[in-house]
MARMI-719326 format. One line per field, with one value per atom (N, C-alpha, C): residue in three letters; atom name; x, y, z. Coordinates in Angstrom, 2 decimals. Example, Ala and Ser with C-alpha at 12.3 -4.5 7.8 and 13.67 -1.06 7.14 Angstrom:
2
residuo	ala,ala,ala,ser,ser,ser
atomo	N,CA,C,N,CA,C
xx	13.19,12.30,13.20,12.85,13.67,12.90
yy	-5.69,-4.50,-3.30,-2.25,-1.06,0.03
zz	7.80,7.80,7.80,7.08,7.14,7.87
//
This chain:
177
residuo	unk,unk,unk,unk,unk,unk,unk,unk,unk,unk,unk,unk,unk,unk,unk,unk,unk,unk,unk,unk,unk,unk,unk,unk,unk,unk,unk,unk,unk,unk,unk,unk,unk,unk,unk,unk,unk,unk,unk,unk,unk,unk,unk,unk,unk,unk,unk,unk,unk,unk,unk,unk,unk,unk,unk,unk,unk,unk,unk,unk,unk,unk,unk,unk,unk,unk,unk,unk,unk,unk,unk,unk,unk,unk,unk,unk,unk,unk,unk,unk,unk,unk,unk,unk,unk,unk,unk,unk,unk,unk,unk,unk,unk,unk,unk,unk,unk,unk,unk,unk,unk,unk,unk,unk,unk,unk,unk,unk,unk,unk,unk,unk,unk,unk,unk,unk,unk,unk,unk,unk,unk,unk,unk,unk,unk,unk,unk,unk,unk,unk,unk,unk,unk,unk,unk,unk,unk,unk,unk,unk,unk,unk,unk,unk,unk,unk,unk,unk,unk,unk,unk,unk,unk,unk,unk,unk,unk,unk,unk,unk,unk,unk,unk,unk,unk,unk,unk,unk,unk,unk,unk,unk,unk,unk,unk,unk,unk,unk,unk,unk,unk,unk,unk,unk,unk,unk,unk,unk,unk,unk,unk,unk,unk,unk,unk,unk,unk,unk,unk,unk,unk,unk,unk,unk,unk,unk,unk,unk,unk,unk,unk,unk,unk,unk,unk,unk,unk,unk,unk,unk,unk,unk,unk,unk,unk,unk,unk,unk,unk,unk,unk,unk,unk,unk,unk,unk,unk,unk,unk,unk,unk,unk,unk,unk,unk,unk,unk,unk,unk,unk,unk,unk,unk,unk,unk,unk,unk,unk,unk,unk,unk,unk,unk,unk,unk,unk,unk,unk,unk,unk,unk,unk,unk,unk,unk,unk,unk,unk,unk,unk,unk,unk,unk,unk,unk,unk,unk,unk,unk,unk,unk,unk,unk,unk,unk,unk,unk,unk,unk,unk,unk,unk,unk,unk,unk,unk,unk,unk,unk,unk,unk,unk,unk,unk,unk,unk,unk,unk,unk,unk,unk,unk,unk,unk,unk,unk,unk,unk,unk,unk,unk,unk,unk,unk,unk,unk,unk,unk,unk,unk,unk,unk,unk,unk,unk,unk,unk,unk,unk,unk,unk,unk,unk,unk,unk,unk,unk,unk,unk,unk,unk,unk,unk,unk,unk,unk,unk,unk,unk,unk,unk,unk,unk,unk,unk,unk,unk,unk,unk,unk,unk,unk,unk,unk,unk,unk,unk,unk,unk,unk,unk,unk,unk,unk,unk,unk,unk,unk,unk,unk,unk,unk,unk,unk,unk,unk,unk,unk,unk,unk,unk,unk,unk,unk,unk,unk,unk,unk,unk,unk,unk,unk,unk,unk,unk,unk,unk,unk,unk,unk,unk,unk,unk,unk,unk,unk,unk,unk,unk,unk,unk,unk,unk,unk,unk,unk,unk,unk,unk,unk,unk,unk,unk,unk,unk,unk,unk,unk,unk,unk,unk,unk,unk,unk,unk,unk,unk,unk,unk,unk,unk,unk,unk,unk,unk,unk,unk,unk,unk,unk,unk,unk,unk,unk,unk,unk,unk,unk,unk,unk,unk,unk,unk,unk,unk,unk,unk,unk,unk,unk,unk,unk,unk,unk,unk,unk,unk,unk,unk,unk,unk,unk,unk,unk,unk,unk,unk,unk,unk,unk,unk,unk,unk,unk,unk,unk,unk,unk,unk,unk,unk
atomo	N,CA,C,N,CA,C,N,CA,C,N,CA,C,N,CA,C,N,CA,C,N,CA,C,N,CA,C,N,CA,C,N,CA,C,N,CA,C,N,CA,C,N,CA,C,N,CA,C,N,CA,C,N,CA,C,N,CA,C,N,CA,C,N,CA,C,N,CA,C,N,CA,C,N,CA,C,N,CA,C,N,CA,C,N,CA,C,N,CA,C,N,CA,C,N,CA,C,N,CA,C,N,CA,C,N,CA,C,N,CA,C,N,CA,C,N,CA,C,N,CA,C,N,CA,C,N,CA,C,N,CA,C,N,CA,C,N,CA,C,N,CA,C,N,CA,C,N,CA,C,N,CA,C,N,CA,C,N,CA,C,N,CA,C,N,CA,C,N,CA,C,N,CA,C,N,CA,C,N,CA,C,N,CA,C,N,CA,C,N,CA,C,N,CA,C,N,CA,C,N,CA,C,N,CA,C,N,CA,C,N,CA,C,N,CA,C,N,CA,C,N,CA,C,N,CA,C,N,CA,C,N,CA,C,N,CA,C,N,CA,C,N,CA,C,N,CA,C,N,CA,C,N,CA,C,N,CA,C,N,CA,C,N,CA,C,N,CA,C,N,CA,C,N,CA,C,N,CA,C,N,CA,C,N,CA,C,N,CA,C,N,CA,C,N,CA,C,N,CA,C,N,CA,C,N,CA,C,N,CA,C,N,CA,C,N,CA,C,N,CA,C,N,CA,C,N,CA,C,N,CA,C,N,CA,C,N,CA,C,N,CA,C,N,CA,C,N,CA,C,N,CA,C,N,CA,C,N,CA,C,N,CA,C,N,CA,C,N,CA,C,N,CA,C,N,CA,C,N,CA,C,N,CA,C,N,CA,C,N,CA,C,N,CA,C,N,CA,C,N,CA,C,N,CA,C,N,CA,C,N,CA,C,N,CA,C,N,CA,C,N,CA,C,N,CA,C,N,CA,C,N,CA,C,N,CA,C,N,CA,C,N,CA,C,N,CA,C,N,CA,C,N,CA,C,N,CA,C,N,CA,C,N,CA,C,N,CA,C,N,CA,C,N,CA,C,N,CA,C,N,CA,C,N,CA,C,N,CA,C,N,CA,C,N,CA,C,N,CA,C,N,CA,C,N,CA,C,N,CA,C,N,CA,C,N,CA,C,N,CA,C,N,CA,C,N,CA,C,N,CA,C,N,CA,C,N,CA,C,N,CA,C,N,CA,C,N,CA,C,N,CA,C,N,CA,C,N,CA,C,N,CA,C,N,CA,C,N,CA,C,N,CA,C,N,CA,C,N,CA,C,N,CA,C,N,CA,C,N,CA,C,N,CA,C,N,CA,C,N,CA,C,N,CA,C,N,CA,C,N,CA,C,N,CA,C,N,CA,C
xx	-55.37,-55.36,-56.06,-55.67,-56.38,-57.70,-57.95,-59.63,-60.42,-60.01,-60.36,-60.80,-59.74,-59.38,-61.45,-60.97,-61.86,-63.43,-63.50,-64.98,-65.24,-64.25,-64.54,-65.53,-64.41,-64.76,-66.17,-66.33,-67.59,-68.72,-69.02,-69.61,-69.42,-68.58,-68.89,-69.86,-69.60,-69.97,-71.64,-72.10,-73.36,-74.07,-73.33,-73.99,-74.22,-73.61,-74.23,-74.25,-75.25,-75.25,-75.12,-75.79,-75.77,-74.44,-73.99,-72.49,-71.50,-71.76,-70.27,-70.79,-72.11,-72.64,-71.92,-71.96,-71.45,-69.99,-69.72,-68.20,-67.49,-68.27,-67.38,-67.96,-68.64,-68.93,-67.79,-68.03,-66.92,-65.73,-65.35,-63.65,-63.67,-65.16,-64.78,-64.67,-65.59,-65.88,-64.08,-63.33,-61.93,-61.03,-60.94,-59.99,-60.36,-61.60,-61.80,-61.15,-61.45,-61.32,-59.60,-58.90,-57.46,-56.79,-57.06,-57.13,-57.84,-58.40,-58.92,-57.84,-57.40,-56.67,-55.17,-54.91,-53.28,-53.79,-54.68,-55.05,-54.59,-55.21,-55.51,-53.74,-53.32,-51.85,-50.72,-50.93,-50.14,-50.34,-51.52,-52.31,-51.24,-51.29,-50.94,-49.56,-48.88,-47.47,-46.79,-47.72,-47.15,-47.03,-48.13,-48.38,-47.55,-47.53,-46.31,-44.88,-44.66,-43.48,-43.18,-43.34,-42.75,-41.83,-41.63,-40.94,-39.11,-38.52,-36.70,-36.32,-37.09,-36.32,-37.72,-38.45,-39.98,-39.26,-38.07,-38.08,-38.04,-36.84,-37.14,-38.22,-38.84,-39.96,-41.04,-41.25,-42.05,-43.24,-44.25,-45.66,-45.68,-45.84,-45.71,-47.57,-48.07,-49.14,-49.44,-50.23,-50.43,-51.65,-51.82,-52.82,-53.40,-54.73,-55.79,-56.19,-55.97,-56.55,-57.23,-58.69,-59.64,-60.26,-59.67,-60.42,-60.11,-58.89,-58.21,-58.86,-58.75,-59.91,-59.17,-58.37,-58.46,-59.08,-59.48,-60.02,-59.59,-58.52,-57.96,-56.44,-55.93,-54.82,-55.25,-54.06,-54.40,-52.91,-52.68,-51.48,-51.20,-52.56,-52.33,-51.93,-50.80,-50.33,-49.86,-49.49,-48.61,-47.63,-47.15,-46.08,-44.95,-44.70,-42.72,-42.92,-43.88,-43.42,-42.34,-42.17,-40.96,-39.14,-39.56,-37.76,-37.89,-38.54,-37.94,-37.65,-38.06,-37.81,-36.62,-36.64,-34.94,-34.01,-34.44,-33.67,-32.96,-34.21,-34.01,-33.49,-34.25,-33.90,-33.17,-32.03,-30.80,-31.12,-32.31,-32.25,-33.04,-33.54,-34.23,-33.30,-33.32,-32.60,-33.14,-34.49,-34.88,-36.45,-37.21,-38.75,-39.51,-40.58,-41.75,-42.95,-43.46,-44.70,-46.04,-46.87,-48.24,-49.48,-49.76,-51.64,-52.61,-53.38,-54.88,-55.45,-56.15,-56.72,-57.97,-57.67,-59.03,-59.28,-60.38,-61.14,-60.43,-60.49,-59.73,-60.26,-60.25,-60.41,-59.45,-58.69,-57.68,-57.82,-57.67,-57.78,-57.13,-57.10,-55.57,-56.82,-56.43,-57.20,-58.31,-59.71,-60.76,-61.42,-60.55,-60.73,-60.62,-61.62,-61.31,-61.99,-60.91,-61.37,-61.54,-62.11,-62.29,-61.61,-60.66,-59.71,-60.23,-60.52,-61.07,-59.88,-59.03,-57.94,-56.56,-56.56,-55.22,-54.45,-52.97,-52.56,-51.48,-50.65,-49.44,-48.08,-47.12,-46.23,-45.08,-43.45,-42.72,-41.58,-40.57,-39.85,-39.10,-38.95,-38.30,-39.38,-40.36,-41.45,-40.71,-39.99,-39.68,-38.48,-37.84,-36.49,-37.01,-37.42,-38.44,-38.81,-39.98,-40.88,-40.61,-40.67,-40.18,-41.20,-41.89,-42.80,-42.18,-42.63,-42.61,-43.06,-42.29,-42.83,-42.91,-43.96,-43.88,-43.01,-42.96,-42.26,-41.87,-40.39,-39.66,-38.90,-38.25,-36.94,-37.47,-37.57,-37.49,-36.78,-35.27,-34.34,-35.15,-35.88,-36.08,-37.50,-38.66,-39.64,-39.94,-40.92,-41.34,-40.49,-39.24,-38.05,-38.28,-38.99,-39.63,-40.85,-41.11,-42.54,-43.42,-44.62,-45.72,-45.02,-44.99,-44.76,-45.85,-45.74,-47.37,-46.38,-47.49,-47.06,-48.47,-48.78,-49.91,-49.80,-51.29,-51.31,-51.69,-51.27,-52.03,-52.89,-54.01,-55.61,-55.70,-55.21,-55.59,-55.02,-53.77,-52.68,-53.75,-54.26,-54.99,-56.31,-57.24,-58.67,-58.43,-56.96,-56.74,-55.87,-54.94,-54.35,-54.77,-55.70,-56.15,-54.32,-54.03,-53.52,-52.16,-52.21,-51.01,-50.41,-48.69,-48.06,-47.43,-48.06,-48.34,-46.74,-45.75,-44.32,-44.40,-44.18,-43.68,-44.92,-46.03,-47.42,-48.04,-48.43,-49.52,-50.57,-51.05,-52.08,-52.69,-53.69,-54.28,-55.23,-55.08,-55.88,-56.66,-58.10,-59.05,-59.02,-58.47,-58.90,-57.77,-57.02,-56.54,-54.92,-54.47,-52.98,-52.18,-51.15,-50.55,-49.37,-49.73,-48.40,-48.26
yy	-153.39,-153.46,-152.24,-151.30,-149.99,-149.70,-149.87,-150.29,-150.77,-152.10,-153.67,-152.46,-151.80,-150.72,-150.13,-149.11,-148.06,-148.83,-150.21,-150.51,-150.70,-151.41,-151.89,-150.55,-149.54,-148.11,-147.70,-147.49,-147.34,-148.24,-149.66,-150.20,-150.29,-150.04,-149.71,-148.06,-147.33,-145.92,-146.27,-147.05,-147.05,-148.04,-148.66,-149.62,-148.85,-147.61,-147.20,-145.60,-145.42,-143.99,-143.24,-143.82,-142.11,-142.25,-143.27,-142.95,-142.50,-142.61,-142.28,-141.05,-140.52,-139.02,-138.13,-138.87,-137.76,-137.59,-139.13,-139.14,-138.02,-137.97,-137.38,-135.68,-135.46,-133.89,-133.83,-134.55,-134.32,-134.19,-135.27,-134.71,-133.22,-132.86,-131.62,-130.84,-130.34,-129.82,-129.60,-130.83,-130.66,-129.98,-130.73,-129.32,-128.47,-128.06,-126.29,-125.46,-126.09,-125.44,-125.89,-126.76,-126.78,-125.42,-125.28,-124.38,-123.11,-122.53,-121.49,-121.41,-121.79,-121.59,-121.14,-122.02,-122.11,-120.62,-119.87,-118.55,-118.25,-118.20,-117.10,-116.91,-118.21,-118.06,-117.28,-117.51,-116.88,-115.54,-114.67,-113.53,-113.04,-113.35,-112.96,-113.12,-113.52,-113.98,-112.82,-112.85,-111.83,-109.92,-110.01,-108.78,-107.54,-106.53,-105.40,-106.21,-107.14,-107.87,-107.11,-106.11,-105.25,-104.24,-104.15,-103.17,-103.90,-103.17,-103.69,-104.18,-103.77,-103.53,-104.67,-104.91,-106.08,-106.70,-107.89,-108.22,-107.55,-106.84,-106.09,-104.65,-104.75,-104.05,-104.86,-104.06,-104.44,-103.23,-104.07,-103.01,-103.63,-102.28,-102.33,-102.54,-103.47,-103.41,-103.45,-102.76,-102.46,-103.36,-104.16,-105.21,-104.41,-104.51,-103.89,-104.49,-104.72,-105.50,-105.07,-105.67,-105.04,-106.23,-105.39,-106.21,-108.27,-107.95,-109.73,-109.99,-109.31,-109.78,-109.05,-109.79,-109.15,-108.39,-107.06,-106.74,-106.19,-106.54,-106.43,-105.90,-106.07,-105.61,-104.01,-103.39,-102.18,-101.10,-100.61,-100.13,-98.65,-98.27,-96.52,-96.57,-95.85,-95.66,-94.27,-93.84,-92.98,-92.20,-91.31,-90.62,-90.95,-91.02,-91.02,-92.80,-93.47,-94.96,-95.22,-94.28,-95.05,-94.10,-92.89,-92.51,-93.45,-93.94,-94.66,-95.70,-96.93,-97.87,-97.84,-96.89,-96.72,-96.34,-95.79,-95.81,-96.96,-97.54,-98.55,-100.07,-100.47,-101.59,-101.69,-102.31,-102.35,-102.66,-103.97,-103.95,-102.74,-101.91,-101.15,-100.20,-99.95,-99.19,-98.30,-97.74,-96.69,-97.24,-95.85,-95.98,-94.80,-95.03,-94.14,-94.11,-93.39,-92.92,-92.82,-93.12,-92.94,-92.59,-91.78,-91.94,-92.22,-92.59,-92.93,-92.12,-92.49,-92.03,-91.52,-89.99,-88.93,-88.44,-87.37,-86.91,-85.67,-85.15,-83.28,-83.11,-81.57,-80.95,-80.01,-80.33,-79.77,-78.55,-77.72,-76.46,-76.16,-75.33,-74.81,-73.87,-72.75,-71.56,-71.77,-71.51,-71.92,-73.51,-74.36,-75.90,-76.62,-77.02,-77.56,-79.43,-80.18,-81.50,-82.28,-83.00,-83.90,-84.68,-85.36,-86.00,-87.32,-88.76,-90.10,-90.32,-90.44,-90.82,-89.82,-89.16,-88.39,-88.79,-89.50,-89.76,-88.53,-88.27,-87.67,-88.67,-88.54,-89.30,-88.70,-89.40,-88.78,-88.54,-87.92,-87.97,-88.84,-90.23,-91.38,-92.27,-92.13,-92.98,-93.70,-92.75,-93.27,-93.61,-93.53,-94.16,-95.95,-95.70,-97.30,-98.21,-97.23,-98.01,-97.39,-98.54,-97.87,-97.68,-96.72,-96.17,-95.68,-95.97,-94.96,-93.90,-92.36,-91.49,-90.58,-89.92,-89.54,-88.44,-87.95,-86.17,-86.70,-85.95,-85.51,-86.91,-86.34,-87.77,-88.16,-89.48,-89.79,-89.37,-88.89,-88.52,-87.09,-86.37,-85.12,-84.78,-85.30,-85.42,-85.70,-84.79,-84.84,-84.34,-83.87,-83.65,-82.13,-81.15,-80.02,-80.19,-79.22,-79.15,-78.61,-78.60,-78.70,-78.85,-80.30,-80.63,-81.45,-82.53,-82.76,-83.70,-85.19,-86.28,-86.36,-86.36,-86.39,-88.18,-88.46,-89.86,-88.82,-89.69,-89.08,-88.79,-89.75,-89.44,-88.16,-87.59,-86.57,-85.40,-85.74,-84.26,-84.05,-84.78,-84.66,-83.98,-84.37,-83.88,-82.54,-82.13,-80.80,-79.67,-80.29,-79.47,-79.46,-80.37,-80.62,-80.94,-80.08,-80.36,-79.52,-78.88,-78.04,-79.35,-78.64,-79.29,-78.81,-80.30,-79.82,-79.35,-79.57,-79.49,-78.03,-77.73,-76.31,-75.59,-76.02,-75.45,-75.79,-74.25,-74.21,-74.90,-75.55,-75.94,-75.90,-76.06,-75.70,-76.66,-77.06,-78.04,-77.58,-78.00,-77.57,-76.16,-75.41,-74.10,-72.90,-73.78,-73.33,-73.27,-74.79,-75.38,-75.39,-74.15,-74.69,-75.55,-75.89,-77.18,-76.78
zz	-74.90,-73.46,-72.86,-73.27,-73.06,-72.82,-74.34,-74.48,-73.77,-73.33,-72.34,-71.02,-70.27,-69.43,-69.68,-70.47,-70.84,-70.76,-71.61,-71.55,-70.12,-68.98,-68.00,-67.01,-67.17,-66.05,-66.77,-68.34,-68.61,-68.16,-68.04,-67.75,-66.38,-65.41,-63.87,-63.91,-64.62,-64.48,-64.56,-65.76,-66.40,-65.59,-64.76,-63.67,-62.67,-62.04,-60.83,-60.66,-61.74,-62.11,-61.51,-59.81,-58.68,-58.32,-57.75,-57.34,-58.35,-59.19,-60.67,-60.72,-60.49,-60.52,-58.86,-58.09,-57.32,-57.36,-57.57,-57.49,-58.33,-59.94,-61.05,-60.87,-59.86,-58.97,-58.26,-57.60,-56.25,-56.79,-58.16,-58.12,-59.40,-59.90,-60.52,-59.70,-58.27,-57.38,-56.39,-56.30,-56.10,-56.65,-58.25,-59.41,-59.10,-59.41,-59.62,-58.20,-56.94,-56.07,-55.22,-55.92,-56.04,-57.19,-58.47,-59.60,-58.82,-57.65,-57.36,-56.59,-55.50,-54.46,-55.49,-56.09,-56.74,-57.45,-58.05,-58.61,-57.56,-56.41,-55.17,-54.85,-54.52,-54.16,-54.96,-56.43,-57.37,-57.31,-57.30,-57.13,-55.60,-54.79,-53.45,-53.55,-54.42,-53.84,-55.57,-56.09,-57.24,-57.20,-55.94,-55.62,-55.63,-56.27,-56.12,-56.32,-57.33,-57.32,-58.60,-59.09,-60.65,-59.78,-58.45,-57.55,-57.98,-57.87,-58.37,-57.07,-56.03,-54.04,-53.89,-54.60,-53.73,-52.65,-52.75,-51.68,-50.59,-50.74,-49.41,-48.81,-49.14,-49.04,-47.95,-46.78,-46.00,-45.53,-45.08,-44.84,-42.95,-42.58,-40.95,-40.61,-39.91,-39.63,-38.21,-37.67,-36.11,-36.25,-34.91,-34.62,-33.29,-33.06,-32.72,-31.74,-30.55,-29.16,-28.42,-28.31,-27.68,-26.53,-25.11,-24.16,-24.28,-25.11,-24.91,-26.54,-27.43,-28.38,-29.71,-30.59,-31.76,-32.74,-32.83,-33.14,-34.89,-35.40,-36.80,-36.53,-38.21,-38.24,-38.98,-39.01,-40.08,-40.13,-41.37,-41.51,-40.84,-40.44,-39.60,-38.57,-38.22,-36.96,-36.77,-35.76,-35.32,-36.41,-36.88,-38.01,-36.91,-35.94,-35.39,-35.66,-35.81,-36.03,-37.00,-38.11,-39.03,-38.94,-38.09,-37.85,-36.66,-35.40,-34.57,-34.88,-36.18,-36.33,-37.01,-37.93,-38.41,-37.37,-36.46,-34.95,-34.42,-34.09,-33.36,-33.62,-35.05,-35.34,-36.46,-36.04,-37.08,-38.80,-39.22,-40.21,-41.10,-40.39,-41.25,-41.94,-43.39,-43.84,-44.45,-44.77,-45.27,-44.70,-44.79,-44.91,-45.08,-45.74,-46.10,-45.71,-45.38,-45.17,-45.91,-45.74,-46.67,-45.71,-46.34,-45.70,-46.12,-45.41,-45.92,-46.58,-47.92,-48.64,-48.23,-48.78,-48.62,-50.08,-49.77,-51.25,-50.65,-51.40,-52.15,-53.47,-53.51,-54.67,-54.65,-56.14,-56.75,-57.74,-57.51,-58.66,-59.06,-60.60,-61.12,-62.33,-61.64,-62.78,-62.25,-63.14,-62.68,-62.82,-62.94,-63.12,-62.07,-61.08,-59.91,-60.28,-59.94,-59.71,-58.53,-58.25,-57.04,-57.17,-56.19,-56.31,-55.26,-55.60,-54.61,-53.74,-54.16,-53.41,-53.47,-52.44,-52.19,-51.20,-51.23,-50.44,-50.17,-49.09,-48.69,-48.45,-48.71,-49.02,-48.59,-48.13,-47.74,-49.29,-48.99,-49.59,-50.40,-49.42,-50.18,-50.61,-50.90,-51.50,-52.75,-53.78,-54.70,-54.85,-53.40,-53.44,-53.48,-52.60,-52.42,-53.45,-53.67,-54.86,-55.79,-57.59,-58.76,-59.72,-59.31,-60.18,-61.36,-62.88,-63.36,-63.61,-63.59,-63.79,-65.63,-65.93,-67.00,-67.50,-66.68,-66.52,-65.05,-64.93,-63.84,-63.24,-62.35,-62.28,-60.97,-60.53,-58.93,-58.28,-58.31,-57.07,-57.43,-57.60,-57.44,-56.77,-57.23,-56.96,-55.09,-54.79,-53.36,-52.51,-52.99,-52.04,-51.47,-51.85,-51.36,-50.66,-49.81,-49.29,-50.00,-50.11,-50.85,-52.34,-52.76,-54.13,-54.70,-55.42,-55.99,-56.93,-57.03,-58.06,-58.47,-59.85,-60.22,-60.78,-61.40,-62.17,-63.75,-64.62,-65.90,-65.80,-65.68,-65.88,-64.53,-64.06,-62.99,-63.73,-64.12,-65.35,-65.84,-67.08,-68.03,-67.71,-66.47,-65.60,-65.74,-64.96,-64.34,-65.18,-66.24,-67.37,-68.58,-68.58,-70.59,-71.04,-71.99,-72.64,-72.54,-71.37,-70.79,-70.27,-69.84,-69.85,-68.08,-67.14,-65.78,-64.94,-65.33,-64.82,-64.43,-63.26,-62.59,-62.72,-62.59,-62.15,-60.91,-60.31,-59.13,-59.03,-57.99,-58.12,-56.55,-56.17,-54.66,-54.50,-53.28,-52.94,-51.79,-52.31,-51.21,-51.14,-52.42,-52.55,-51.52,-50.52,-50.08,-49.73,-49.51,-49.31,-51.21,-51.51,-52.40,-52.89,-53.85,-54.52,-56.13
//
């Protein structure tokens, strides 16, 4: 019965080559771009989900109105934006701070590196988010002024093979941590 099936669709296919040609485009042209989207969605909905707190973890974005006219969203705002929101609105129960990434150069002895991305961060960053760290505990880290969270590949740039815990270091030659 099957078969019977199978010769029939082949011999419709081989009877009208251009249409069975666009048709069998069009529905590859569908999968792939059903199979792209379901990527895209999984990708977006997996995002920073290795956090223990992800759900509740939210990113504050200020929307940009120009002259009646959206002009974007974007996460920089104001620094009193996150004690007033813990102020003000009941569900907020903690929040942190970040900044936009700048370049710095980091020195320690005569070894100075350029650093692509330096952010500043508040204290509870890692109450928040669960980074692991290599050296040093999260409840301790950042809780002083001028303190310093390095990534490996930056330890490694700027200590070789010293061991970076409870070392100076200056940024921009001038501000130390």
């Amino acid at each position: 019965m099957f078969s019977n099936y199978l010769k029939i669709a082949l011999r419709s296919l081989l009877r009208s080559k251009g249409i069975s040609l666009i048709t069998i485009i069009g529905l590859a042209i569908g999968i792939a771009a059903t199979l792209l989207i379901l990527l895209y969605i999984k990708f977006e909905s997996s995002y920073d989900d290795f956090h223990t707190n992800a759900q509740n973890l939210y990113r504050v974005s200020i929307r940009h109105v120009n002259e009646g006219r959206i002009d974007g969203d974007s996460p920089e705002f104001t620094p009193p934006l996150g004690p007033a929101m813990a102020e003000e609105i009941p569900g907020v129960e903690a929040f942190t701070r970040l900044s936009s990434g700048r370049h710095a150069y980091l020195s320690y002895g005569d070894r100075s590196t350029k650093l692509e991305d330096l952010h500043h961060a508040d204290s509870t960053f890692f109450q928040l988010f669960s980074f692991d760290l290599v050296a040093g505990s999260p409840e301790r880290v950042l809780k002083e002024p001028h303190t310093i969270v390095l990534t490996e590949q930056t330890a490694s740039r700027v200590f070789h093979e010293e061991d970076p815990l409870g070392k100076t270091v200056y940024l921009n030659g001038a501000e130390a941590y």
